[in-house]
C-alpha positions in Angstrom: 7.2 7.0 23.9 8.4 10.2 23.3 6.9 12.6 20.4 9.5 13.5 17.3 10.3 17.0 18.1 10.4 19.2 14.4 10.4 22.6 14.9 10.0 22.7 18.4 6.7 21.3 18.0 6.0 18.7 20.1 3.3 17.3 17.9 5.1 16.9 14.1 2.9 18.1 11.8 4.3 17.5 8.4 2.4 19.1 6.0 2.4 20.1 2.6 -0.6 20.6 0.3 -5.1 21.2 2.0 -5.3 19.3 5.3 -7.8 16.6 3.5 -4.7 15.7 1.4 -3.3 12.2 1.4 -0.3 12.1 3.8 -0.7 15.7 4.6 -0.9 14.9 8.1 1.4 13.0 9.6 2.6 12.5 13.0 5.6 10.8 14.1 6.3 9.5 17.1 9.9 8.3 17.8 11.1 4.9 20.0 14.5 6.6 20.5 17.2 8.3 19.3 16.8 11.3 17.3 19.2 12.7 14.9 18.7 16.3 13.1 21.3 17.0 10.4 21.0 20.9 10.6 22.6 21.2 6.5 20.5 18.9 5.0 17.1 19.1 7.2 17.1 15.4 7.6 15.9 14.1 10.6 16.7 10.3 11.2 15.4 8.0 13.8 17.8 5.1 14.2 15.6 3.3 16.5 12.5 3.7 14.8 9.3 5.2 15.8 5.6 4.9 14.3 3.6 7.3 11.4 0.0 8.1 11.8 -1.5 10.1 8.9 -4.8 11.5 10.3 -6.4 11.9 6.6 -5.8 8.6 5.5 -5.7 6.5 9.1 -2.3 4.9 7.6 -0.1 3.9 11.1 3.5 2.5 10.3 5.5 1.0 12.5 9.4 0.7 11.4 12.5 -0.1 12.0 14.2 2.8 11.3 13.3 6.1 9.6 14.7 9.2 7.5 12.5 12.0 7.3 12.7 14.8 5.0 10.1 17.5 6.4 7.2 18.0 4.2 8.7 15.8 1.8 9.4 12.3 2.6 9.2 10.0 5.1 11.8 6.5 4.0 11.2 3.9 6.5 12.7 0.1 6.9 11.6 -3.0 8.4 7.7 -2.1 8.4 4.6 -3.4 9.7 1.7 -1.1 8.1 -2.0 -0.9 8.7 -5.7 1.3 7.0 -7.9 1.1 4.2 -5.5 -1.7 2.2 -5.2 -4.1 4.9 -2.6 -5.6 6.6 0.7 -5.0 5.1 4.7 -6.2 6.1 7.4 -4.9 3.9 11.6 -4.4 3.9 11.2 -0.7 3.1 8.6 1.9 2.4 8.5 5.5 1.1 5.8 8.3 1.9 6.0 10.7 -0.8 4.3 13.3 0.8 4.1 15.9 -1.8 2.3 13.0 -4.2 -0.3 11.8 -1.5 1.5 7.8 -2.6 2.7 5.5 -0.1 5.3 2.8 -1.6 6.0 -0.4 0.3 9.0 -2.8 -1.3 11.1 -6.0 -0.8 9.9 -9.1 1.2 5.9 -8.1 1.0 3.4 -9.5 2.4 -0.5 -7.7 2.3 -3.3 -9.3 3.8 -7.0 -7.6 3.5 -9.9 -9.9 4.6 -9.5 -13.1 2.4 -6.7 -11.7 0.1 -3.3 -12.6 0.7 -0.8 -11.3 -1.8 2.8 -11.3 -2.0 5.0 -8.8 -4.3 8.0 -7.2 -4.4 6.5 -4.1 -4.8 3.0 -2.4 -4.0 1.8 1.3 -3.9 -1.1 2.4 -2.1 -3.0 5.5 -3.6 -5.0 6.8 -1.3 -6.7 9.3 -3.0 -8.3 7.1 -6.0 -8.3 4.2 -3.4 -6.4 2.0 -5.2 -3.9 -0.7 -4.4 -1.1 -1.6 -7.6 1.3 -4.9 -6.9 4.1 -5.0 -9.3 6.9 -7.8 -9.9 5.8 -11.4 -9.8 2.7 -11.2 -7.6 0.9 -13.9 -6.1 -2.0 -15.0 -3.8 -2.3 -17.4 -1.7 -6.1 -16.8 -1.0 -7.6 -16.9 -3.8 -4.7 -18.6 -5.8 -2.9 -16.6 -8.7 0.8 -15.5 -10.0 0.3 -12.5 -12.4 2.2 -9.9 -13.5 0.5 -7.4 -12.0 -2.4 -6.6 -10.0 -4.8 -3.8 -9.2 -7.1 -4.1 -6.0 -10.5 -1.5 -6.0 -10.8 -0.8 -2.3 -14.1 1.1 -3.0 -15.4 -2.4 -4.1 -12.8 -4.9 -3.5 -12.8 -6.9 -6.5 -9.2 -7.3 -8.1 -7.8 -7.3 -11.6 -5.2 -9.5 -12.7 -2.6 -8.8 -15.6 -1.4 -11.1 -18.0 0.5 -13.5 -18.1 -1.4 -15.0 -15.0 -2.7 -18.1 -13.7 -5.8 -18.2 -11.5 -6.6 -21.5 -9.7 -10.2 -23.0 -8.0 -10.3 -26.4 -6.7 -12.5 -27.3 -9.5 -10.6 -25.3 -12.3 -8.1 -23.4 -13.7 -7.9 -20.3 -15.8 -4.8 -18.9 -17.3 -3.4 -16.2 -20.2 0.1 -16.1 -21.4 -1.0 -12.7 -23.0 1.2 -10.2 -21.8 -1.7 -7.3 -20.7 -4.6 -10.0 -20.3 -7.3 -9.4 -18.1 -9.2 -11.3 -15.4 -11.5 -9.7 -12.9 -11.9 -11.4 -9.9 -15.6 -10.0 -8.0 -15.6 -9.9 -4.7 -18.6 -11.6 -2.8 -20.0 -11.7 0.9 -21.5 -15.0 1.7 -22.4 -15.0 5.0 -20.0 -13.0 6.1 -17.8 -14.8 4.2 -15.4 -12.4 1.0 -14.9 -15.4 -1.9 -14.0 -14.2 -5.5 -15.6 -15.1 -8.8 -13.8 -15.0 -11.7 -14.5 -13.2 -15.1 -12.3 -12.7 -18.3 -15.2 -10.0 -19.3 -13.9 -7.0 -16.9 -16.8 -4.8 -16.3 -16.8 -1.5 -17.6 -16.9 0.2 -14.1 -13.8 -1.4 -13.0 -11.8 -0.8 -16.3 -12.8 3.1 -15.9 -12.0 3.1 -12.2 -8.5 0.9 -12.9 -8.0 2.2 -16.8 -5.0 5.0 -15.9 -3.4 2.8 -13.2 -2.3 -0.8 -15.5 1.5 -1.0 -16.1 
């Protein structure tokens, strides 16, 4: 597969803020076609091509892409990969000068035994933080919430209210808008289950406090 060519580089290098930046270095390497539009500074890649961000170890793969150099990278059709997991989305966005990745429509993340589905989630590298917006739910463990936060430094998640959190033995459930329910993350044998707590630890509401919708 050929590299993107920007600048006459022939590895891109886009670059904005310190090289230990979130998404301040990317690669890009094209499947196909590429299209420079001289006025605006847009490069598309109708055929797609794949995003490696060296800080981060993010790797897209899509569909097609737009890229504005040292600005943003739009991308459709995506398979994603790093610290979050497994993720499959309609569209994403790289917002290079924030350090945020955005992932929307028709999502599907999978990280160890969490299984989430959203129409929107954004990745924040930095803080390591994973936000799903707009009727989430899991599928392992079981939930529908309004929102949901994942810790990556820890893994446990937080679920906003309204939600409803299933067990095979029970069910707990808030129609407060802005409840809380922690879910801990557990190794059992090499296995990741979740307990549930409507008494979020201190640690996580500090790590998670600036982040709830």
């Amino acid at each position: 597969m050929p590299f993107f060519i920007l600048l006459l580089a022939l590895n891109a290098i886009v670059a904005t803020a310190s090289a230990a930046s979130p998404f301040a270095a990317l690669s890009v390497t094209a499947y196909g076609e590429q299209v420079f539009d001289i006025a605006t500074g847009v490069t598309t890649l109708p055929g797609g091509g794949e995003v490696i961000d060296a800080n981060t170890g993010v790797t897209v793969s899509a569909a097609f892409l737009r890229i504005e150099e040292g600005v943003l990278i739009e991308g459709t059709d995506i398979e994603a990969s790093g610290e979050f997991g497994y993720l499959r989305a309609g569209s994403m966005e790289i917002d290079i000068v924030r350090g945020t990745f955005l992932a929307k429509q028709e999502l599907l993340l999978v990280r160890e035994e969490l299984n989430v589905v959203s129409s929107r989630v954004e990745y924040l590298a930095e803080p390591a933080i994973v936000r799903f917006l707009g009727e989430v739910t899991g599928t392992t463990p079981t939930f529908e919430a309004q929102a949901v936060l994942l810790d990556l430094l820890t893994g446990n998640v937080l679920l906003v209210g309204p939600y409803r959190y299933e067990e095979p033995l029970f069910t707990l459930a808030s129609s407060e808008e802005g409840a809380l329910l922690e879910l801990i993350a557990r190794d059992i044998e090499g296995d990741l289950v979740y307990d549930a707590a409507s008494e979020v630890s201190g640690e996580l509401m500090e790590r998670l406090r600036g982040y709830l919708p």
